[in-house]
N, C-alpha and C positions, 0 to 999 in steps of 0.2 A: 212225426214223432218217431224217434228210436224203439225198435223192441230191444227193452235191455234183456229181457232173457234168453231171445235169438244171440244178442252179442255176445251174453255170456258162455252159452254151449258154440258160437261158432269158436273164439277165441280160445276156449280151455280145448278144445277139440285137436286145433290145429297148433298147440303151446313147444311140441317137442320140435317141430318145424317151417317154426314163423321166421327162425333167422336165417334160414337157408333160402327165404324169396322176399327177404324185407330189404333189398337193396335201397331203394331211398329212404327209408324206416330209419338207415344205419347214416345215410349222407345227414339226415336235418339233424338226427340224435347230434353227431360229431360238431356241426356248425355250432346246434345250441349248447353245448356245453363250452365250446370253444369260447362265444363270445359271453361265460358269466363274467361279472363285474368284482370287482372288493373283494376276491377270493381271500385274503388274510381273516378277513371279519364273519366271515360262516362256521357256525359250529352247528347249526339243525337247520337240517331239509329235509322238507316233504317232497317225493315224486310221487307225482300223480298219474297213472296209468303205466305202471313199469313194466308190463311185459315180459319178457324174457330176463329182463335184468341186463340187457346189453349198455345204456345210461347209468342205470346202478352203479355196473361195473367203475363203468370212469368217474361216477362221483366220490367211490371209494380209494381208488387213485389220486382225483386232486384233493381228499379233506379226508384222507386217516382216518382222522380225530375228532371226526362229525359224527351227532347222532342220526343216521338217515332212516324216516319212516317211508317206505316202499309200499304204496298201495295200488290195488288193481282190483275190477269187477269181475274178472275172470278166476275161479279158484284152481284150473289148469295151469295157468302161468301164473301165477303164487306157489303154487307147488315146482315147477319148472323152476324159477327164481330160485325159490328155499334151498333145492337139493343143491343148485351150482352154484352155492357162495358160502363160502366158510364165515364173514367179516360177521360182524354183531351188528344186526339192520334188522328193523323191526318192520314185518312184512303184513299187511291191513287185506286182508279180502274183504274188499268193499265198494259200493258206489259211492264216488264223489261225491254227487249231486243230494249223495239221503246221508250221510254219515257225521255226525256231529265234531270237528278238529276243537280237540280241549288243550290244545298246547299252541305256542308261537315259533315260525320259521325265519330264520334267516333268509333261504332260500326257498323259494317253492318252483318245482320245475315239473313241467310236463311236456313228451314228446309225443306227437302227431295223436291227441287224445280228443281235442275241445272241440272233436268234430263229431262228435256220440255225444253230446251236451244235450239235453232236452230243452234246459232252462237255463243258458248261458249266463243271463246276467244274475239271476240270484247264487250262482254256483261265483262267479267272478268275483262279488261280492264278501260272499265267504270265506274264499283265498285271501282277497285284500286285508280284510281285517282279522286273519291268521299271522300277519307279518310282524316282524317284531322291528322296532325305531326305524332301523336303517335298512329293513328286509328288499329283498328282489322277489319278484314274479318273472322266472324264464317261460318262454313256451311256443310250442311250434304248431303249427295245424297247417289243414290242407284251401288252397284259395278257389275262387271262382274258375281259372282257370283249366283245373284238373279237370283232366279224362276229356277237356274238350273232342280231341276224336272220335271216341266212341262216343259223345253227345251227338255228335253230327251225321254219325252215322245212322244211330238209332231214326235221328227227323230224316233222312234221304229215306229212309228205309218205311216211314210213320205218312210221308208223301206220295211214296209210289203205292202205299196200301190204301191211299185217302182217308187214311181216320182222322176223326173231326178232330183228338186230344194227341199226339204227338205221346208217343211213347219215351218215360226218361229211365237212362240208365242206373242212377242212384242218386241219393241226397243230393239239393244243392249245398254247395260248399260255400265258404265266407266269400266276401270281398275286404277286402283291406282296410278301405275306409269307415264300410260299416260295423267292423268290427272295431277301427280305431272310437268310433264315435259311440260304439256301444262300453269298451273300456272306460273312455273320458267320461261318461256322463255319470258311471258310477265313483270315478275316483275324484269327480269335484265334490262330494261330498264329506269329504273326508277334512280333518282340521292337518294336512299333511299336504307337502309338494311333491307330485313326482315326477321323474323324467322317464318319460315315454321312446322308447326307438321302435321304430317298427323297419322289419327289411322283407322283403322278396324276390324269390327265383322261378325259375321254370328247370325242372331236372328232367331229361330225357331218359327212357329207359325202352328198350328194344327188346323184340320177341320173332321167332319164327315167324309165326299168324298170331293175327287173333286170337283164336282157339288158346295158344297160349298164354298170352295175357292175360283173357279172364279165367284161366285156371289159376296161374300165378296169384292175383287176388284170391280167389277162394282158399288157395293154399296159406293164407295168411286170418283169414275168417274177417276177411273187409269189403266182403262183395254186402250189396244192398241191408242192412237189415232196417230200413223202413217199416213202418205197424204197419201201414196198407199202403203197400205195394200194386204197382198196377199189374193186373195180372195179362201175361204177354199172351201172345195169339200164338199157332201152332205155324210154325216154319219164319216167326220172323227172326228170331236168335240167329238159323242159318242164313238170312237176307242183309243181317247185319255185320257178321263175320265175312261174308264174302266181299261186302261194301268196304268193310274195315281195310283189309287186305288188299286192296286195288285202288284205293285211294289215300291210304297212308304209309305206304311200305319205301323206303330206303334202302339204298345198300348195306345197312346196319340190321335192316331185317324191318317189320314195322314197330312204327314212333308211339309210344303212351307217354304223355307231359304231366307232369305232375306241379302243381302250382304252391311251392311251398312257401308260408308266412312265418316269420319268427317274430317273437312282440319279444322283449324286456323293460320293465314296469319297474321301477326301484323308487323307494318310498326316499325321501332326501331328509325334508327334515318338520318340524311341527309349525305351524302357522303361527297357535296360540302358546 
């Protein structure tokens, strides 16, 4: 389980300089917004988990003339957000997952968010039937594959210490298909058709060391926040950095992969 109040204080913490180390933050942001659909037929969307306001931004670009509701758990980056946009966007400090949506979107979008979900499907659920006739569900999250390096290091390192339980780096992340099959099984319920795309990538991103890397995350407030965390033993963080280092390093400096998922869910039309 997420500590959402850990996420809260790390995120508001780190709100004035999340965009200065959210480099693939900003790659999936671009994609996802790239491939929304029926852009003439949106006049309200919800984002979900805005951040800094870097997707805002471009939502207010491609739809003027949208009402956009802008929500976030963090009330650091709600204030961040506020100050650096003039447009008329109505800004929600809140959690998704508790917050009651008393209106219908056209659009609902969320960038690298539905991986702090505690209760994916009842929260999935709730989007769904926020949509309005012809609505989309954009959204992007992190896959199975991410951080594989530092996964591998952490067990190299979980091996040579012989502990019986392999120490992990942070949350596991989706896999694609179970996410797809977690999507479908709530959207058969629905007296509606909709067309499902799902796409994924692997985005590289390079660092000095280690050391660098998971400072990078922390500088964004996306290192572990786990309720119970395994708590690490004394020198193996260093055993892991230096594993890191000597085994993933390139002439780019070393490799962090990041596994990103893009789903778009668009409701087509009524059964009955």
């Amino acid at each position: 389980m997420i500590n959402k109040e850990k996420l809260k204080r790390r995120f508001s913490r780190n709100a004035k300089q999340y965009d200065q180390y959210a480099y693939v933050q900003k790659i999936m942001g671009d994609h996802l917004v790239k491939h929304i659909q029926n852009k003439h037929s949106i006049n309200s969307i919800l984002e979900v988990g805005c951040g800094t306001g870097y997707v805002t931004r471009k939502l207010v670009e491609l739809f003027p003339s949208a009402h956009i509701t802008a929500l976030d758990i963090a009330p650091g980056m709600i204030e961040h957000s506020r100050n650096n946009m003039t447009q008329n966007i109505t800004f929600i400090c809140d959690d998704i997952e508790e917050v009651e949506l008393e209106r219908s979107y056209d659009l609902i979008i969320s960038n690298a968010t539905f991986q702090w979900f505690n209760h994916f499907e009842s929260t999935f659920e709730k989007l769904t039937s926020a949509l309005t006739p012809r609505g989309q569900i954009c959204f992007s999250t992190f896959g199975q594959h991410t951080f594989n390096e530092l996964r591998t290091s952490f067990e190299a390192i979980s091996a040579q210490r012989e502990l019986e339980e392999p120490l992990k780096p942070s949350q596991q992340f989706f896999k694609s298909s179970e996410l797809l099959e977690q999507c479908e099984s709530i959207l058969c319920n629905y007296a509606s058709t909709f067309n499902t795309e799902v796409n994924e990538s692997l985005i590289p991103e390079y660092f000095p060391t280690c050391q660098d890397f998971l400072m990078a995350v922390k500088k964004i407030g996306a290192n572990n926040a786990q309720q119970n965390r395994s708590r690490v033993i004394p020198g193996f963080i260093d055993d892991v950095m230096a594993h890191y280092d000597q085994t993933h390093v390139f002439s780019e400096g070393v490799k962090a992969i990041y596994h990103a998922l893009y789903f778009r869910i668009a409701k087509e039309k009524s059964i009955v």
